[in-house]
C-alpha positions in Angstrom: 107.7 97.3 72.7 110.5 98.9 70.8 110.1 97.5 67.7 105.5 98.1 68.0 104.8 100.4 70.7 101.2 100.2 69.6 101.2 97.4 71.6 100.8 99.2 75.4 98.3 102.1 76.1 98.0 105.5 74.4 96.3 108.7 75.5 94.7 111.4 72.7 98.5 113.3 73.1 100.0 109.8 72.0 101.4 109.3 75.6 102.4 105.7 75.9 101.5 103.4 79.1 103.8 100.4 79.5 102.0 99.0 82.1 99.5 97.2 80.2 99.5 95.8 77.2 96.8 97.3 75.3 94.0 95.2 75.3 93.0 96.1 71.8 95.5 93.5 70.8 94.8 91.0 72.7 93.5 88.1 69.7 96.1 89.4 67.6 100.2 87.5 67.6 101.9 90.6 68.3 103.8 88.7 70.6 106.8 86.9 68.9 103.8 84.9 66.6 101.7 84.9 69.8 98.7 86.7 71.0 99.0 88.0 74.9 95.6 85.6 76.1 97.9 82.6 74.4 101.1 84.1 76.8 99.1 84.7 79.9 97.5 81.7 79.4 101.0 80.2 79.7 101.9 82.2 82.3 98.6 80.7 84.2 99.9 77.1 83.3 103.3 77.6 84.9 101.9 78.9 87.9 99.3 75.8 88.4 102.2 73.6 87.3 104.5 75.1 90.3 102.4 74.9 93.0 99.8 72.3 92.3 99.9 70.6 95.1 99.5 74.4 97.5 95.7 74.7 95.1 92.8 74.3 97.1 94.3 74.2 100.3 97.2 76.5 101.1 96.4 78.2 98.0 92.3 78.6 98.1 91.9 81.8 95.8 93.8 83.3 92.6 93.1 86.7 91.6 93.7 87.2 88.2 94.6 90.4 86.7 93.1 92.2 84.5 94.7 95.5 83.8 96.7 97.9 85.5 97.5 98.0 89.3 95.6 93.9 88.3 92.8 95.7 88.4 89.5 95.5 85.2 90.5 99.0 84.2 92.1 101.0 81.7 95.4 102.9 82.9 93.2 106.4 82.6 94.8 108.0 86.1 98.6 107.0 85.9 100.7 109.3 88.6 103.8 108.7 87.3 105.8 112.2 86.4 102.6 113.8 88.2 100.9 112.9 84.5 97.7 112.8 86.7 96.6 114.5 90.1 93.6 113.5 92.4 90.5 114.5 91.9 91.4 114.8 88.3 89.2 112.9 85.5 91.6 111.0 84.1 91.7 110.5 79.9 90.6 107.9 77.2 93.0 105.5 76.5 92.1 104.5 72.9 94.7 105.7 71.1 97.0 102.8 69.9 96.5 101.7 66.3 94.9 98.2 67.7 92.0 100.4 69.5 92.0 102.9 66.8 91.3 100.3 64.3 88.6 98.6 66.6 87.0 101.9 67.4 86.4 102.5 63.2 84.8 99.4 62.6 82.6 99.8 65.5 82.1 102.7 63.8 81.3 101.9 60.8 79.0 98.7 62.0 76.7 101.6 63.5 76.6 103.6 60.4 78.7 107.1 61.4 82.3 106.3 60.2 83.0 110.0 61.7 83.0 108.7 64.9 85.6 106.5 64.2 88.6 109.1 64.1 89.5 109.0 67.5 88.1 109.3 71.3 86.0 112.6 72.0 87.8 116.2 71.0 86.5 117.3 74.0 86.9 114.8 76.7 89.8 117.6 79.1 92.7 116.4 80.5 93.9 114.1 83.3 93.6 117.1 86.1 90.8 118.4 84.7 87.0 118.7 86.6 84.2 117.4 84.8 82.5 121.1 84.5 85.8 122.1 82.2 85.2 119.7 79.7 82.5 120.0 76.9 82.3 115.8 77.3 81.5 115.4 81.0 80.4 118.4 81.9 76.4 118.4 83.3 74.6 118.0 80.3 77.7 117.4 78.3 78.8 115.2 75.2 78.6 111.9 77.3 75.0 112.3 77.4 74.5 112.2 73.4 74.5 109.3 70.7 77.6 110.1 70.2 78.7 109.7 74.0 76.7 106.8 74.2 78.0 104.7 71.0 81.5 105.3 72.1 81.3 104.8 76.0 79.2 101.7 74.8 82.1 100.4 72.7 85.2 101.7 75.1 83.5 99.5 78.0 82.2 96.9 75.9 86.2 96.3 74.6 87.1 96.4 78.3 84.5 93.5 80.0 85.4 91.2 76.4 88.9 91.5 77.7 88.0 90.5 81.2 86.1 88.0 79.7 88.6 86.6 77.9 91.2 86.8 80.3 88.9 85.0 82.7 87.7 81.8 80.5 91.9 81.4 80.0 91.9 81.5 83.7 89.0 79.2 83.9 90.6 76.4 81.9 94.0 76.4 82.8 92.6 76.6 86.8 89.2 74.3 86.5 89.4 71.2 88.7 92.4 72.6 90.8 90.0 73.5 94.1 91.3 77.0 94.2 88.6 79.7 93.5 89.1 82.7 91.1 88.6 86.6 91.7 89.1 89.4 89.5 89.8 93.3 91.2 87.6 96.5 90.4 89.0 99.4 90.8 87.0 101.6 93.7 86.9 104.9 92.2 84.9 107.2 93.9 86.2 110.8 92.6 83.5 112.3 90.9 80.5 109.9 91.9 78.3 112.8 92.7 78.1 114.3 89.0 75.8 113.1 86.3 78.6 111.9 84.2 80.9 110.2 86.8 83.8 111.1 83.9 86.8 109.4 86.6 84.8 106.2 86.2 84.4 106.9 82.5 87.8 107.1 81.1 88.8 103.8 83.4 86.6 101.9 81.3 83.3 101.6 83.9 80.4 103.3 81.8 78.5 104.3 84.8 76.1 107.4 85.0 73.5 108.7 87.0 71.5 107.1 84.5 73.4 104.2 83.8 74.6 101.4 85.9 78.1 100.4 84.7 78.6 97.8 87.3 75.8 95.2 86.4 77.9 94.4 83.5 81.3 94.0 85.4 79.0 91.8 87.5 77.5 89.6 85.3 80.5 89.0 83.1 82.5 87.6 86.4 79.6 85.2 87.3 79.3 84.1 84.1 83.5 83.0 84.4 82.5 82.1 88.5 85.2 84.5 89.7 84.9 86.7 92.7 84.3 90.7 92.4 87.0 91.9 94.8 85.9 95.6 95.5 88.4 98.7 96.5 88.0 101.2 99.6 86.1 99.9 101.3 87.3 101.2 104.1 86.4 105.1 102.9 83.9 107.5 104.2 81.8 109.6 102.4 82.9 112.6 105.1 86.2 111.9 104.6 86.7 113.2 101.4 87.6 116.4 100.2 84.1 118.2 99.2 85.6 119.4 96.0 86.3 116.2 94.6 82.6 114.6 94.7 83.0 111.8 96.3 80.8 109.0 97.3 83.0 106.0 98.1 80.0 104.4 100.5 77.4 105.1 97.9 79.7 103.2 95.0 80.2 100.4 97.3 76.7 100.2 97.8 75.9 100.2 94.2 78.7 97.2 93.8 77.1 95.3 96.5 73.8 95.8 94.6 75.3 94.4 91.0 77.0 91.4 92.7 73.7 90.3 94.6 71.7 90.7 91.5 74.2 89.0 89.4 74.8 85.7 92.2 78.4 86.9 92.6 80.7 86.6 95.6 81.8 89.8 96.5 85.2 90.5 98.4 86.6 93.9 99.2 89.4 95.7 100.6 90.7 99.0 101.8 92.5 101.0 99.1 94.5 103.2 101.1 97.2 102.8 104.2 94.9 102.4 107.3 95.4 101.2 110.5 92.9 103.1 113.1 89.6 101.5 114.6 87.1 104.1 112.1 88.9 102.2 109.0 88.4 98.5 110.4 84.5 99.4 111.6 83.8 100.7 108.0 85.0 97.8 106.3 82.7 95.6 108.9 79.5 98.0 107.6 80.6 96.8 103.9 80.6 93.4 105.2 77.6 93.3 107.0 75.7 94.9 104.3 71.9 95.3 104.3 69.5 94.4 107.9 68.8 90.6 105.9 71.7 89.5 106.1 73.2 89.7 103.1 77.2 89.4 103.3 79.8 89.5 101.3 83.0 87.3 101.6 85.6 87.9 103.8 87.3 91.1 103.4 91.1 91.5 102.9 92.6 94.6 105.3 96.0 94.9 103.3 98.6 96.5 106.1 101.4 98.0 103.6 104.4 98.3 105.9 107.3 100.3 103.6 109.7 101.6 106.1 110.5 100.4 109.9 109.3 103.4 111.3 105.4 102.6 109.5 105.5 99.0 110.9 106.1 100.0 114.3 103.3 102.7 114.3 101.0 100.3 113.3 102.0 98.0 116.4 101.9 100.7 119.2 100.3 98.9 122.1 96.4 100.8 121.8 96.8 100.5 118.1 97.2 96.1 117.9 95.2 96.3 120.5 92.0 97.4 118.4 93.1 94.7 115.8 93.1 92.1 117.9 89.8 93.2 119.4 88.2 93.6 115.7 90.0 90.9 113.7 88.7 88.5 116.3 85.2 89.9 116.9 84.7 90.6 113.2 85.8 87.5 111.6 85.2 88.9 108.0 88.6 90.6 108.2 91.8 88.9 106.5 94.6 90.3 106.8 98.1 90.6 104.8 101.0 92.5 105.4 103.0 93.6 102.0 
């Protein structure tokens, strides 16, 4: 990275994310001689190599990552050095020279080299609110040629990355018995608007007249991986009016794109839960629609990072509404971190 920073994640103020490595460079041997598919690819290898005799019995699913946090995202809401503060919108990151030089040829392929400078002039900042910004804003940039031909490329360049990521996966995994997933990033922030601009800059071009999950969708049942959903465990009254949130609408939405696309759908809450609302909403994701319809098993992480957090979660009323649900309501996995 010191010698090519282009190679991670860069925002309009030339910001650099070293979560990720960029995935505008992901065909390209900026690696040592070596594109990153041909590394994680490797990395996939070793891991089947290690442990192939745990696949398709101990080990019975892989999820493969993606992007940042393993999620199909870009890294458009980073919190590190308060860089980004809930409900904010987040920002583009198309900024490196290997998405910068991706972004002119698109440009030039649909006849406006203009709109090949850079991301939109008027897109805000991370902690901005849609309504501040020229781009998201009601009736805003987003909703123009413009806003379409570039929200059409920055998702586009995101689900050929899963894609790619995901047939690497296929091969090195195929004929191992262990099944594949890949995570999408439940953001809810913002749902209510027309623009949705929190799903926007993450790389989800989904409006309220667009549905930006089909895609996701039918890229991973194309690769026969598993769409493993976020907060699922979230209530729409939960949230903080302000911030527009919808978290049961998107997961309804999701559920929608994985049954039309013949998808397995997993999910899993996104936040630190352990009270009886959080396990029954998870159960109404699983159940799903009155036919019948259910998703696979969801996973109710239990993140445990001091003592004093572990033994709340194991007072005596508290493990006992566990046991009671994760018995009853067999759809619930559950792993402590």
């Amino acid at each position: 990275m010191k010698s090519n920073p282009d190679i991670v994640y860069t925002d309009r103020s030339g910001r650099r994310n070293p979560e990720y490595i960029s995935l505008g460079c992901d065909t390209l041997p900026v690696l040592k001689g070596r594109t990153p598919i041909q590394v994680y690819s490797d990395y996939m290898r070793s891991f089947r190599d290690t442990f192939c005799g745990y696949l398709g019995n101990t080990i019975v699913e892989i999820q493969v990552g993606l992007g940042p946090c393993g999620e199909l995202r870009y890294p458009s809401y980073p919190e590190a050095n308060g860089t980004w503060r809930f409900p904010g919108i987040g920002e583009f990151q198309c900024y490196d020279k290997y998405m910068r030089a991706s972004l002119q040829q698109a440009a030039a392929a649909a006849g406006h080299e203009e709109w090949g400078r850079g991301g939109p002039h008027d897109a805000g900042e991370y902690k901005q609110f849609p309504e501040e910004t020229g781009f998201f804003r009601r009736d805003g940039t987003w909703c123009t040629e413009y806003g379409d031909f570039f929200l059409g490329w920055y998702s586009g360049m995101l689900l050929e990355h899963g894609d790619r990521v995901l047939a690497a996966a296929e091969a090195v995994f195929r004929g191992t018995g262990a099944a594949l997933s890949a995570k999408v990033a439940g953001i809810h922030w913002h749902y209510r608007t027309r623009s949705h601009a929190a799903e926007l800059t993450a790389g989800y071009y989904n409006t309220r007249r667009r549905d930006g999950y089909a895609p996701v969708a039918a890229m991973l049942a194309r690769r026969g991986a598993v769409l493993n959903f976020t907060c699922m465990e979230m209530r729409d009254e939960q949230q903080p009016e302000h911030a527009g949130c919808s978290p049961e609408q998107l997961v309804r939405q999701v559920r929608s794109a994985a049954r039309a696309a013949r998808v397995g759908l997993a999910g899993e809450n996104a936040l630190e839960r352990y009270d009886e609302a959080a396990f029954a909403q998870v159960y109404v994701g699983y159940i799903g629609p009155a036919d019948g319809d259910q998703i696979k098993p969801a996973d109710f992480f239990l993140l445990f990072p001091e003592k004093s957090t572990f033994h709340a979660y194991f007072t005596e009323s508290n493990y006992d509404i566990y046991k009671q649900d994760a018995t009853a309501k067999t759809c619930i996995r559950t792993f402590q971190i």
